[in-house]
C-alpha positions as CSV (number, residue, x, y, z in Angstrom):
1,X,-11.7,-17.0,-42.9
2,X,-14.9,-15.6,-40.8
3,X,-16.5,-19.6,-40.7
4,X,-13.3,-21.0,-38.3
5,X,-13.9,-17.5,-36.2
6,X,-17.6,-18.0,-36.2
7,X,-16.9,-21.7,-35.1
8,X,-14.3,-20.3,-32.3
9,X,-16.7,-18.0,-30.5
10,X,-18.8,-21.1,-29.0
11,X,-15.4,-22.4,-27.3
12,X,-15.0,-18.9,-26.3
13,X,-17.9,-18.2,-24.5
14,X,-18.4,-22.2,-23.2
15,X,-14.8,-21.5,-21.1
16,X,-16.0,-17.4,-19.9
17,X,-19.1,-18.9,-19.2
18,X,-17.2,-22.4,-17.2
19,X,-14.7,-19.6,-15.6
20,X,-17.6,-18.0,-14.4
21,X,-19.2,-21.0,-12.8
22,X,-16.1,-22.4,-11.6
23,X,-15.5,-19.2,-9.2
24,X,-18.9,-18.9,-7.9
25,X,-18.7,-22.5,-6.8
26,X,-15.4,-22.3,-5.6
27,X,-16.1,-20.0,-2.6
28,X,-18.6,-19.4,-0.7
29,X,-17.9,-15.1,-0.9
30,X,-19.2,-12.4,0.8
31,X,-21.7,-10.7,-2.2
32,X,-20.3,-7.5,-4.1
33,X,-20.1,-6.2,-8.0
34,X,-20.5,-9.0,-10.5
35,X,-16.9,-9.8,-12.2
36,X,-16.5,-10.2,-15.6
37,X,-14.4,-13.1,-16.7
38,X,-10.7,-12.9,-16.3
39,X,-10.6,-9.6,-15.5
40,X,-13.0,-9.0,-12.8
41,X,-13.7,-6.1,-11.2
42,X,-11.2,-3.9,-12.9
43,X,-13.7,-2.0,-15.1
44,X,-15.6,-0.9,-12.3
45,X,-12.8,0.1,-9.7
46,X,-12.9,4.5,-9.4
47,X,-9.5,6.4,-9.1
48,X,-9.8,6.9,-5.4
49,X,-10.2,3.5,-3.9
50,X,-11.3,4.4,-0.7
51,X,-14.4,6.0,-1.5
52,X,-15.2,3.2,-4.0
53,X,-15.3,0.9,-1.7
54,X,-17.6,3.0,0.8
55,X,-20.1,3.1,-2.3
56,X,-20.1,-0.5,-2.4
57,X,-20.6,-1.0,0.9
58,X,-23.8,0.9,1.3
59,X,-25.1,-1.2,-1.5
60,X,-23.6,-4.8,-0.9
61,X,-23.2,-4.3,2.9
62,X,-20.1,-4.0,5.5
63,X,-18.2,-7.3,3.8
64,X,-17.9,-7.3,0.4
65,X,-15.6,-9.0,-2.5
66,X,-13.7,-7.3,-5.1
67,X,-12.1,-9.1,-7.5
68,X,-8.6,-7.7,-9.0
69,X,-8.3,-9.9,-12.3
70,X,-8.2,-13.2,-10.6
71,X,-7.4,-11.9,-7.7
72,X,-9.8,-12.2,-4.8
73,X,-10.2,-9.1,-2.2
74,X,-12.6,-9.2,0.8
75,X,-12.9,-5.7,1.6
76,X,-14.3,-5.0,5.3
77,X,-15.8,-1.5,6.1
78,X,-16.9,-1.4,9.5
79,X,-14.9,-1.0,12.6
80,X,-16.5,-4.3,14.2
81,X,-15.1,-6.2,11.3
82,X,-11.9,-4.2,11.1
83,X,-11.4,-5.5,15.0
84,X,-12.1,-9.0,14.2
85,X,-10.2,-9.2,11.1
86,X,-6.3,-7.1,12.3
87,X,-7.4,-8.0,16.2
88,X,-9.3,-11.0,17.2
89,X,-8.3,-13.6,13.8
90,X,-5.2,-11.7,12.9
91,X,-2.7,-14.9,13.1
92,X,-5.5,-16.5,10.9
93,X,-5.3,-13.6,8.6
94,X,-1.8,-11.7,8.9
95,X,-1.1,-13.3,5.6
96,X,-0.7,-10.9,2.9
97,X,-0.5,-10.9,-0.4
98,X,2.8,-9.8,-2.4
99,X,3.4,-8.1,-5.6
100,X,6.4,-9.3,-7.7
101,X,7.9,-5.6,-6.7
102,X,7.2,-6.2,-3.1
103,X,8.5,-9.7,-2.9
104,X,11.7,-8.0,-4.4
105,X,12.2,-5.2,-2.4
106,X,11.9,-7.2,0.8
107,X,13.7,-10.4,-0.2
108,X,10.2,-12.7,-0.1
109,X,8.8,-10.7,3.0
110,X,11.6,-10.6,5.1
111,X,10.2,-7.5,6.7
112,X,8.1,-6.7,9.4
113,X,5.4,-5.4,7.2
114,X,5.0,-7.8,4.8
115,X,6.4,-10.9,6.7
116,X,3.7,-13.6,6.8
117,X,2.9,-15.0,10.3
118,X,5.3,-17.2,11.6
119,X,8.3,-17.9,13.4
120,X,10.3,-14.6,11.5
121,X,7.9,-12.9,11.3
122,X,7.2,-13.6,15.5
123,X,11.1,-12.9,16.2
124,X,11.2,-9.7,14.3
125,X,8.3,-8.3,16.2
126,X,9.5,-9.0,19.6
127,X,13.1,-7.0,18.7
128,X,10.7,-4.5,17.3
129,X,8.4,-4.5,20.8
130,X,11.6,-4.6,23.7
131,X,14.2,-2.6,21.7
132,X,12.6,-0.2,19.0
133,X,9.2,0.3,20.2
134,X,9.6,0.3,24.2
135,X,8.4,2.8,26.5
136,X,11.7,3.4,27.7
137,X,13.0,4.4,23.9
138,X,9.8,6.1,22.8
139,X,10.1,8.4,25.8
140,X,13.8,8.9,25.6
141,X,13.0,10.7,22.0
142,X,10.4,12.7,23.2
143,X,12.0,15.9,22.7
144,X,13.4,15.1,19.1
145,X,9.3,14.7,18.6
146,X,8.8,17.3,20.6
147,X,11.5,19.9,18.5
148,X,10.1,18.7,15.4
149,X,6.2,19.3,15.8
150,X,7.7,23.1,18.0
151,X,9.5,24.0,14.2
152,X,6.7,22.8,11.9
153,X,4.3,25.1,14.3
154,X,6.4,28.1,13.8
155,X,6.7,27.2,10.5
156,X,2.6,27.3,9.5
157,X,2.8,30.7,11.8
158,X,5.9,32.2,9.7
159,X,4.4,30.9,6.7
160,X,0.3,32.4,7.7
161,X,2.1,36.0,9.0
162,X,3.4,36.4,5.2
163,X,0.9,37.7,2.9
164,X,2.9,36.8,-0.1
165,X,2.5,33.3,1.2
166,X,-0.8,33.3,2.9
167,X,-2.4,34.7,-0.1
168,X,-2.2,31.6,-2.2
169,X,-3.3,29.4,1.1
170,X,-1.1,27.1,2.7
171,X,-0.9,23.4,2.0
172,X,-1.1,21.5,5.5
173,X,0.3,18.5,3.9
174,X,4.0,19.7,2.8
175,X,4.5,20.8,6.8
176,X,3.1,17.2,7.9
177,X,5.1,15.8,5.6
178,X,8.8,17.7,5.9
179,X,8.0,17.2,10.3
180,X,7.9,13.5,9.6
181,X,10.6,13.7,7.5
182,X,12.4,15.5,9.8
183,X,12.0,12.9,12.4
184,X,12.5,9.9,10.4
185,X,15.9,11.3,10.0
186,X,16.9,12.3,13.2
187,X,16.4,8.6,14.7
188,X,17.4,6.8,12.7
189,X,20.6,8.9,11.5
190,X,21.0,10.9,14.2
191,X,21.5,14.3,11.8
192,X,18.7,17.0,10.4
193,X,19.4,16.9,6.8
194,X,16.8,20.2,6.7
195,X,17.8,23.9,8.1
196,X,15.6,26.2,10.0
197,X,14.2,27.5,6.7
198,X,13.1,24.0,5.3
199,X,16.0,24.0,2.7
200,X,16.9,19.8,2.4
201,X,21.1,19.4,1.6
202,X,22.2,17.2,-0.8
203,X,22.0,14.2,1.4
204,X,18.6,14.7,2.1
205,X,17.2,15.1,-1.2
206,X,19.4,11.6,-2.0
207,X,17.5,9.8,1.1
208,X,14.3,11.4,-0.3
209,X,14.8,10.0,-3.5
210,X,15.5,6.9,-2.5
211,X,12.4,6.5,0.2
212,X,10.0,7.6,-3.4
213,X,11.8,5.1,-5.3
214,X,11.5,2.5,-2.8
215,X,7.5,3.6,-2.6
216,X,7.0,3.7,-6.6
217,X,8.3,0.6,-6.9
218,X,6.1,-1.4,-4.3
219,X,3.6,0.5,-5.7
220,X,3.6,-0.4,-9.3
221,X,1.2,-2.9,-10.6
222,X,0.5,-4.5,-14.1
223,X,-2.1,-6.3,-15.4
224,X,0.4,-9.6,-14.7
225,X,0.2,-9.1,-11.0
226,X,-3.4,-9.4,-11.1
227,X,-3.6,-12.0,-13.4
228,X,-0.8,-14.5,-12.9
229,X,-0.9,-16.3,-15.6
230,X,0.3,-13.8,-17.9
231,X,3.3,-13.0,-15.8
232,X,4.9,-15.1,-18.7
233,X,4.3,-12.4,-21.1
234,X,6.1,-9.9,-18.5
235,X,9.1,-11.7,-16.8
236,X,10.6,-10.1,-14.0
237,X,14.2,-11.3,-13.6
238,X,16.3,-8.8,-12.3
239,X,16.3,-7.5,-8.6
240,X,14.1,-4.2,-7.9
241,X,16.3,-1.2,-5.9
242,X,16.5,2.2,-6.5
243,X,19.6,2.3,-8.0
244,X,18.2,-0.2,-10.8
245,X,14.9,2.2,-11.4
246,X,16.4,5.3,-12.2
């Protein structure tokens, strides 16, 4: 039994070693952390991604690639290269990559956020810049804007003024986050689904639940979106909504 394994482990180790070769030939890439076969640089990816990436820049320099299984990033961390890529060559790079959730959740990037560049993706932007984005509109809901940020200042001041409260120290975030809310809600349903104490009705907590869902699910990733060709092992038949995740 141990002399077909001990005859396997040269096939084994002529393909990582083959893999290997075949991706540093492939591209000519930016330099970064040295992948391991199939699954990269997953081993050496830190919980907050951000600040991984900023510790890999100081060593590998401004432009640097990450690879996600066999999934190529090129990670820029300098505003120069940040204008250049989203600015100057962003037709050339608006492409983005789509997760199997993603690609479900927006019917294939039928978005604006995940649309690739083309002629959707160029007609959906200009009802976004003339009818949702204009001046015109953005200034005629100033003083929903304007209402909000006025109650989630009286808020942090309510909120600072009790010492019950104050006490135990306020987090900034849940009055960012309820203001926004609070907005998001107003335009685009007209109604405040949140009273002058911060209490959400039933409603609110439905559209809340629905927005995490939405968020959970574009933001879940296995190890067969990074390396396709095991999606096999996990199929993904059925369409992605919130109703089918709870």
């Amino acid at each position: 039994m141990a002399f077909p394994l001990l005859s396997l482990f040269p096939i084994i180790l002529i393909i990582f070693f083959s893999y290997y070769l075949y991706q540093k030939l492939r591209f000519k890439l930016p330099p970064g952390p040295r992948p391991l076969p199939i699954v990269g640089n997953l081993y050496d990816v830190k919980p907050v991604l951000f600040r991984c990436f900023a510790e890999w820049a100081q060593v590998y320099g401004p432009i640097i690639s990450v690879w996600m299984g066999s999934t190529l990033h090129v990670v820029v961390s300098s505003s120069d290269l940040a204008k250049e890529v989203l600015k100057e060559n962003d037709q050339q790079l608006a492409d983005r990559y789509r997760s199997r959730s993603v690609a479900k959740s927006t019917e294939d990037g039928k978005d604006l956020i995940w649309a690739d560049y083309g002629p959707h993706y160029v007609k959906v932007r200009r009802v976004c810049t003339l009818e949702l984005f204009s001046p015109r509109r953005i200034e005629a809901l100033r003083p929903i804007r304007e209402y909000e940020v006025t109650a989630m200042v009286e808020s942090i001041f309510n909120d600072c003024t009790n010492p019950e409260i104050s006490e135990k120290g306020l987090l900034v975030k849940k009055y960012l986050g309820a203001a926004a809310f609070n907005n998001l809600t107003r335009i685009a349903f007209g109604k405040r689904f949140a009273n002058s104490e911060g209490e959400i009705d039933d409603q609110g907590k439905e559209f809340n639940s629905l927005v995490a869902t939405s968020f959970r699910l574009m933001a879940s990733l296995s190890i067969a979106e990074l390396i396709p060709w095991l999606r096999w092992i996990f199929p993904r038949t059925k369409r992605l909504s919130p109703s089918t995740a709870r």
